[in-house]
C-alpha positions in Angstrom: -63.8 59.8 -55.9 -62.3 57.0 -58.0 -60.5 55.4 -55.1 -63.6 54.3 -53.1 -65.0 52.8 -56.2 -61.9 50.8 -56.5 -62.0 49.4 -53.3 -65.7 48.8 -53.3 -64.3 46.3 -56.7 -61.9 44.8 -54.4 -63.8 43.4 -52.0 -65.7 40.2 -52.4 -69.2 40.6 -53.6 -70.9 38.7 -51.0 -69.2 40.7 -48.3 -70.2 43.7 -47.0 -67.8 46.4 -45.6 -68.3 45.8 -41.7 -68.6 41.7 -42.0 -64.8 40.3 -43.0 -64.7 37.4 -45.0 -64.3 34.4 -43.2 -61.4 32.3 -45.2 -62.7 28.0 -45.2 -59.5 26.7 -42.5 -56.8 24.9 -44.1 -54.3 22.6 -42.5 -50.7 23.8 -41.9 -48.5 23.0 -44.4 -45.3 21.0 -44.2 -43.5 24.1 -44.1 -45.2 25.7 -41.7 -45.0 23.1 -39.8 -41.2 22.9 -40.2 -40.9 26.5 -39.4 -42.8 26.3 -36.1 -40.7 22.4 -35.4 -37.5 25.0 -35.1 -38.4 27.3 -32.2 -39.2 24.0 -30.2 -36.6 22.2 -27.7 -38.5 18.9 -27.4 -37.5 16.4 -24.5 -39.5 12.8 -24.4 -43.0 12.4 -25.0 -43.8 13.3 -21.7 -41.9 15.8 -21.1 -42.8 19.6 -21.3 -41.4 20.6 -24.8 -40.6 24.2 -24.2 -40.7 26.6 -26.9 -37.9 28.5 -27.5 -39.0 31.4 -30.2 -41.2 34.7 -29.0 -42.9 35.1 -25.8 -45.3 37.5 -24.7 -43.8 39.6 -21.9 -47.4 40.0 -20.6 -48.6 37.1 -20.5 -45.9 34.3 -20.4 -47.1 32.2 -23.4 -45.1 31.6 -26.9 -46.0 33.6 -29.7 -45.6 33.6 -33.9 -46.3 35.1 -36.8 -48.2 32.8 -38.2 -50.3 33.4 -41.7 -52.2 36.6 -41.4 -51.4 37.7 -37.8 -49.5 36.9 -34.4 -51.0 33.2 -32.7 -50.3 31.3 -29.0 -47.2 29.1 -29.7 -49.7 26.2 -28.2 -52.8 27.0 -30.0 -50.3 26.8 -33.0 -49.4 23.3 -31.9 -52.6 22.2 -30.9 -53.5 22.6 -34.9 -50.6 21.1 -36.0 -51.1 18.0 -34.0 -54.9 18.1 -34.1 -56.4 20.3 -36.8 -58.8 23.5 -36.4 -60.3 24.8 -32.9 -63.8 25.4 -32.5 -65.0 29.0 -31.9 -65.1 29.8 -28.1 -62.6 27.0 -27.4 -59.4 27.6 -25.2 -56.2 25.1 -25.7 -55.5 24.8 -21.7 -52.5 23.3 -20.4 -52.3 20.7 -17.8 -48.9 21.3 -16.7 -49.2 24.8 -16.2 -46.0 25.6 -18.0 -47.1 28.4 -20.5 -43.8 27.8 -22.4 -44.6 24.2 -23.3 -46.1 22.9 -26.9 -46.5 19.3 -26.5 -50.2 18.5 -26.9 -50.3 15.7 -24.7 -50.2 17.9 -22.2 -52.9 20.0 -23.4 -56.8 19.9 -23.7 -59.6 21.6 -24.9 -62.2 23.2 -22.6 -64.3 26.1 -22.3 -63.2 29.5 -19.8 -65.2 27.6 -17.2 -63.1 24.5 -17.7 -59.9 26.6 -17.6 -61.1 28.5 -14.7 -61.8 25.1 -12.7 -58.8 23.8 -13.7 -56.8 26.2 -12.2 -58.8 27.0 -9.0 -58.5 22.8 -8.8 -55.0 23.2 -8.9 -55.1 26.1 -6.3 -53.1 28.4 -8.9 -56.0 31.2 -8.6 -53.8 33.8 -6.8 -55.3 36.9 -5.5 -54.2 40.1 -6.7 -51.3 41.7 -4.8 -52.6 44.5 -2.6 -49.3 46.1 -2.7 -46.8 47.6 -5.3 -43.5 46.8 -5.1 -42.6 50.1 -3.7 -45.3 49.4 -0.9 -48.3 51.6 -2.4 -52.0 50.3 -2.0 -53.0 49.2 -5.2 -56.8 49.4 -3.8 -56.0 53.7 -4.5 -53.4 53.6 -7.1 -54.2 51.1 -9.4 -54.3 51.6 -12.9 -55.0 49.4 -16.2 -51.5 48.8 -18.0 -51.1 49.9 -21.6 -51.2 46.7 -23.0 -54.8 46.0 -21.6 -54.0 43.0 -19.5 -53.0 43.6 -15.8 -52.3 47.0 -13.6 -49.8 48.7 -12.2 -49.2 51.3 -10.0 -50.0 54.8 -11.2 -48.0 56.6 -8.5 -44.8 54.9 -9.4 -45.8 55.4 -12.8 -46.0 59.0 -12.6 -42.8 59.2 -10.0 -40.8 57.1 -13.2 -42.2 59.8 -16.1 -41.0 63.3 -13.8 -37.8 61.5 -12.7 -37.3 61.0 -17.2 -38.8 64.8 -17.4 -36.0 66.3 -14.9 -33.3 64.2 -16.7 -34.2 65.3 -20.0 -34.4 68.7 -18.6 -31.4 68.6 -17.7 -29.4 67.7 -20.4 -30.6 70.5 -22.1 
């Protein structure tokens, strides 16, 4: 088996195949920094400056490509503005506005910070009991897809055999 000897010579020699290599962190570059500068509507300093490229439909906060993978438009900014974030370090916003990318408006804290923050600002909303449709999410709760949040499994399954008679039908 050639192939798995040339991927054991790919690999660095002081890695090992379940460890990745952990690259040294490098500043962006002006061109990144240009790129991300373009999906940004800023307002005065202390304004929100709201980001105008991707957002995550599941969770309300910018999103990029950026180098290897997909980052927070904020925690993006925060390294911009203020260079590399320490492992087990969240980039928490003070306003609240999950759009916004001006790191004045920003800090860095722990979850327990972020937690605080938000039950001090009394934004720690229960979860709705009900569906839209008026079901008890207590019984018919069930984890979305994406992994973050639930939604209700009996209108789930009334939406898919609704789609399976429609189909059927057609053909």
């Amino acid at each position: 088996m050639a192939w798995i000897d040339d991927l054991v010579n790919l690999m660095p020699t002081d890695a090992t195949p379940h460890e990745p290599t952990q690259q040294a962190w490098q500043h962006p570059t002006t061109n990144e920094q240009e790129r991300f500068n373009l999906r940004v509507s800023k307002c005065g300093e202390s304004e929100c400056w709201e980001w105008t490229g991707a957002v995550d439909y599941m969770t309300g906060y910018g999103k990029l490509r950026w180098r290897n993978g997909t980052s927070s438009a904020h925690r993006v900014a925060w390294m911009i503005r203020h260079g590399q974030i320490a492992d087990g370090l969240y980039v928490c916003h003070k306003c609240d506005n999950k759009r916004c990318v001006n790191t004045s408006h920003m800090f860095l804290g722990t979850h327990a910070d972020n937690m605080a923050d938000m039950v001090a600002k009394g934004i720690n909303q229960p979860r709705q009991p009900f569906c839209r449709a008026g079901h008890d999410m207590a019984i018919h709760a069930i984890p979305h897809s994406s992994g973050t949040g639930r939604r209700c499994g009996k209108c789930l399954r009334q939406r898919q055999l609704e789609s399976y008679h429609r189909l059927k039908q057609r053909a």
